[in-house]
Every structure is written in C-alpha cells, then in structure tokens.
C-alpha positions in Angstrom: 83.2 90.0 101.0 84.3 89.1 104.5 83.2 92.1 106.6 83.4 90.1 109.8 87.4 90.2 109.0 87.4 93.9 109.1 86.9 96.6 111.4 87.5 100.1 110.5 87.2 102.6 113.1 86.4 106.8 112.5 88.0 109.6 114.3 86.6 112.4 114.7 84.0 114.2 112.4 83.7 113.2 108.8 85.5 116.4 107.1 84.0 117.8 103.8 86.8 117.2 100.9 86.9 119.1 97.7 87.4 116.0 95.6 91.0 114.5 96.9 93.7 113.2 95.6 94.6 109.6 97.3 97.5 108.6 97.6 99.1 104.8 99.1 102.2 104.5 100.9 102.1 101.0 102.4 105.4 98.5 102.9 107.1 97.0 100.3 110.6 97.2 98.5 113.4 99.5 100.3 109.5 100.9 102.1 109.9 103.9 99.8 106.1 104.7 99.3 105.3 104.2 103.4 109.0 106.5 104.2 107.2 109.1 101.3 103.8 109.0 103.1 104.5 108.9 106.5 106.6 112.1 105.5 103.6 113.5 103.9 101.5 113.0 107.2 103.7 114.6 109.5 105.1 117.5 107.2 101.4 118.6 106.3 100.1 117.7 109.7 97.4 115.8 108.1 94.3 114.6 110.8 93.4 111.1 111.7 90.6 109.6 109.6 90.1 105.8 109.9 92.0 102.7 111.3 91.8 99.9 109.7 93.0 96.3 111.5 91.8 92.9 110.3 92.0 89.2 110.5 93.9 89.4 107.4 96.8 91.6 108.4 100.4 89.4 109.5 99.6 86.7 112.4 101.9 89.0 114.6 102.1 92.1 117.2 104.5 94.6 117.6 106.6 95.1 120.7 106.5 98.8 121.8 109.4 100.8 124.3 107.2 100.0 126.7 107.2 96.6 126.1 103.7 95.9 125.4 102.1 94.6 122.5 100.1 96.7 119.4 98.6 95.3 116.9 99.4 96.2 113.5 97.3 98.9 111.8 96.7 100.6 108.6 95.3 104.2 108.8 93.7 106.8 106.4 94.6 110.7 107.0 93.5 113.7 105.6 94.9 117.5 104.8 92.5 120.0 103.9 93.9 123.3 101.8 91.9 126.3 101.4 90.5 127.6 98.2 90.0 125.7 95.2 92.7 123.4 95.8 92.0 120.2 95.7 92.4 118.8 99.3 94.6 114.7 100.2 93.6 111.7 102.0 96.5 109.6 102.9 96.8 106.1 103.2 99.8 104.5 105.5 101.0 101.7 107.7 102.6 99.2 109.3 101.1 96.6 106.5 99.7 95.4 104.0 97.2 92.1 103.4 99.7 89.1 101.9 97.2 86.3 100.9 95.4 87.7 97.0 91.8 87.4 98.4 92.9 90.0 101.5 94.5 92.0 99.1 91.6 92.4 96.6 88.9 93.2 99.4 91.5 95.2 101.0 91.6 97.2 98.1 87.9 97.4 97.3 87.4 99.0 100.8 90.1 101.4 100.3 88.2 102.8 97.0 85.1 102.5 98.9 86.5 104.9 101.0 88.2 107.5 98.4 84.4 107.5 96.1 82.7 108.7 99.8 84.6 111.5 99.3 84.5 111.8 95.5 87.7 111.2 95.2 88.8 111.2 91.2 92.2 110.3 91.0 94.3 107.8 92.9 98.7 107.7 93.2 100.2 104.5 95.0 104.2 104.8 95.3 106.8 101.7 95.9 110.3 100.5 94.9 111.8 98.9 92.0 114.4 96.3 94.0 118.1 96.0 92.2 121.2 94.4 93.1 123.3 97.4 94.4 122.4 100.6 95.7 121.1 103.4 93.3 123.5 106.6 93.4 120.4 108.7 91.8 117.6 106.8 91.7 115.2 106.8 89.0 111.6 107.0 89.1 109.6 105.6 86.6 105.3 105.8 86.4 102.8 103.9 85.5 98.6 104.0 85.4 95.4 103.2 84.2 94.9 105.3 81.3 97.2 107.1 79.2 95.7 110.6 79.8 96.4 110.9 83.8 100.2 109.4 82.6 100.4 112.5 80.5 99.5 114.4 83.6 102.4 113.6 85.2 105.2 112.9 83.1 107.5 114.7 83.5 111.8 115.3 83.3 111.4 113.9 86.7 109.8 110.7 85.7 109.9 108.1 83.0 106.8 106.4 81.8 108.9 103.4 80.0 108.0 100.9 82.2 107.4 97.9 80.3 110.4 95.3 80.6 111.7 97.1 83.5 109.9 95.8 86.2 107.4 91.9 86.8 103.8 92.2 87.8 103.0 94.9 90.3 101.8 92.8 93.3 99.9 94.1 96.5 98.2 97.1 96.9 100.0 99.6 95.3 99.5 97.1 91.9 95.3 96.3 92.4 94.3 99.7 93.5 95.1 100.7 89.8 93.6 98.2 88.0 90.5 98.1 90.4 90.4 101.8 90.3 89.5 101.1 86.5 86.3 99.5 87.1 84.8 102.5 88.9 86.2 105.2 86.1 88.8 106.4 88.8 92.4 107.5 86.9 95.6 105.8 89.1 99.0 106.2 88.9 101.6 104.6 90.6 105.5 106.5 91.2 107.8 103.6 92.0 111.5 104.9 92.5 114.3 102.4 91.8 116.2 101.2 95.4 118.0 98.7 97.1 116.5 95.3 96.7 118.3 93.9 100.6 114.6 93.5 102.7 116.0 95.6 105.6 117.2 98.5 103.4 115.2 101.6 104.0 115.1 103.8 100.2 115.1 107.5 101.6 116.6 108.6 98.6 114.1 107.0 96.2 111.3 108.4 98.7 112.7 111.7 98.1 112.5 111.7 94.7 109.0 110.8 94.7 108.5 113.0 96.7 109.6 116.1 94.7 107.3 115.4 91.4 104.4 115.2 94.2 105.4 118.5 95.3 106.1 120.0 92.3 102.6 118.4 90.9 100.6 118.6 93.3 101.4 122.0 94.3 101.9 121.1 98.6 104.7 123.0 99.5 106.5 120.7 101.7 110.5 121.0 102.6 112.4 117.7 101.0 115.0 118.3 102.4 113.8 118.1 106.1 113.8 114.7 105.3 117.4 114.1 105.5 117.1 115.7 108.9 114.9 113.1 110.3 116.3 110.1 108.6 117.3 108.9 112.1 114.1 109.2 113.9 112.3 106.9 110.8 115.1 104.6 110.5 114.4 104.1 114.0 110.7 103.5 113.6 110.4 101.9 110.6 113.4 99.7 110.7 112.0 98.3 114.4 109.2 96.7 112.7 110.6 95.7 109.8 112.3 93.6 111.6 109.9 91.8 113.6 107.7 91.1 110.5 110.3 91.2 107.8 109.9 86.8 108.0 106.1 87.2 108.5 105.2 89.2 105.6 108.1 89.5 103.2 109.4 86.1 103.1 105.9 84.5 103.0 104.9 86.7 100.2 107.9 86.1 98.0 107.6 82.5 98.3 104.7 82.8 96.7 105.0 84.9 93.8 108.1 83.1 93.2 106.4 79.7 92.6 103.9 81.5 90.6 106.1 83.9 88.5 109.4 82.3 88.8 112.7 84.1 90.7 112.5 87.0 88.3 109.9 89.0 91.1 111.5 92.2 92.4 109.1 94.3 93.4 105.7 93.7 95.8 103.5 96.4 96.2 
C-alpha cells in the first residue's frame, strides 16, 4: 500500500469507544449521505478525530471567502453517549478517491481505523440518481450479510434492491464488501434523488436520516434540517462546483466505458 500518498493527522486524545457504529457520508449522487453526515456531526456535536488528505484526492484546491486556497479533506468524528449505548464515529468530506486503486486503499485505512476502536458494524449512505425529482423518496438497503439487513429493515426501508440500481462504485460500495473480509456486518441506506450533478437531495438525506434515528436510538431533530437548508446549500453547493468536472465527470467517464451508460449511482 502506498503510505507515502497518505497522511492522516490526530486531534486530540484518542477517546475510549464502546464498540461504534461507523457510518460514511462522502460525495456522490444528489450528496445525500455527506448532507445526512455532516448533519449528524453538527446536530450531535461530535469531536474531531483524524484528517485525512492524500496524493490521491482531486488534483484541485478550494477557494475559501477569504480567497485563499484549502486543500480538500476527509475527516473522521466521533460522539460518545453515556451508558451502554453504543457510542459513533463519523466519516465526512469534501471527497472521495476517483481512480479504483485510491479507492481500495482508501477504504482499507478507513476499516483500519473503525477495528482500532472495535468497531462491529459499518452503514455507508448515497443516492440512487433518476431522471426527475422524487416527490417522496424512497430508501432502499443493502449489506453484507442478510442478518444485519434484517436488523434494519424496516416500513421505512426496502431491501429489494437488485435490478434497481448498477454496481455500487466508490466508497460507500467497497467498504461493504471489504468489511466482509474482516467479519465486520455493513449496510448501506441509499435514498432515491435527483440524478442533475449540482442537485443537492435534502429530502432523500432526511429520510435516511429518520431510520438512523429511529434505529440507532440518537435523538436528533429532522426537521431542523429544513431550517438550515440555506446555510448547506451554501457550503456544499460552493464546492461542488469547483470539483463537480474534476471528480464527477472523470469518474463517470470511466465507469461508463466499463459498464456502459446505464451507471447511475457512484458511491
């Protein structure tokens, strides 16, 4: 593996879990799992673990309001709830690795990360692109063995995947199949949204949202989410943007020649 392309950087103490929950919110379709997760950070006001940048992360920088440059991160979080509850880490971002190699090591570092902590159960969330906006969109799961499927299915959610969506690509799609090899369950949520590459799927996030809640038992307020659409429109939009023909574009190209023009959905 190409450490040397890494670097990973701690803040703070390391924090003693009682074996967390993971859970992925990177971009990808509509940016419904990194809108769900970055939602989950603030509303749960979840502590700075790790930055992650790399040589493998989009050949670009970001333009701040005070127009200098950042480079683009990824960054692990974690909450911490009292009793026996089972405490979150919380991965989110401004990317994600495009090239398969990146994307695999990438992924491998990530789990790395989750078994320090004994971490048993991983959740990545995206978006299932269509042609036309969703009125109610639905949310559909799938995992790595049928037993943490059973888990979470629900009235909320529909495990009849199969034909509905291509390959799962990026890291929402590997983490669950190289969860496998280290006897990890995974599931992935991905909520049906708006296939246009600068629309932003609030309402599919929400929905996600709400079996997490009502799963995971975290108490957090959907609904301020619709108060602070503005403020991540805002954010998120801004950068989508600027790398939307870096990392989008590039990526589709690619899993088009591979798969054929059928590919709606990347990780």
């Amino acid at each position: 593996m190409r450490d040397d392309y890494w670097k990973i950087q701690q803040f703070g103490k390391i924090p003693k879990l009682n074996k967390p929950t993971f859970i992925e919110g990177l971009p990808g379709i509509g940016n419904v799992g990194k809108v769900a997760v970055d939602f989950l950070i603030d509303e749960l006001k979840a502590k700075k673990l790790y930055e992650i940048t790399s040589y493998t992360f989009p050949h670009s920088v970001f333009v701040n309001e005070d127009n200098l440059v950042e480079l683009p991160i990824v960054e692990v979080f974690y909450k911490q709830f009292s009793g026996k509850k089972q405490d979150l880490l919380l991965l989110g971002g401004d990317v994600q690795p495009i090239d398969e190699v990146s994307s695999y090591e990438f992924s491998e570092k990530i789990l790395d990360i989750v078994q320090k902590f004994n971490g048993k159960e991983v959740i990545t969330l995206g978006g299932i692109g269509l042609a036309d906006i969703p009125k109610k969109p639905k949310v559909y799961c799938t995992g790595n063995t049928k037993r943490v499927i059973e888990k979470y299915k629900s009235d909320m959610v529909s495990n009849k995947l199969y034909g509905i969506v291509g390959p799962i690509v990026g890291v929402s799609g590997l983490l669950l199949g190289l969860a496998s090899r280290r006897d990890m369950a995974a599931i992935s949520f991905l909520a049906e949204t708006y296939g246009h590459p600068m629309y932003l799927g609030i309402n599919g996030a929400k929905e996600i949202l709400k079996i997490l809640d009502k799963k995971l038992g975290m108490n957090i307020d959907v609904s301020k989410l619709d108060r602070e659409i503005k403020d991540i429109e805002n954010e998120i939009m801004k950068k989508t943007e600027q790398l939307s023909e870096v990392t989008k574009q590039i990526a589709l190209k690619k899993l088009q020649k591979k798969f054929g023009k059928d590919v709606d959905y990347i990780g």
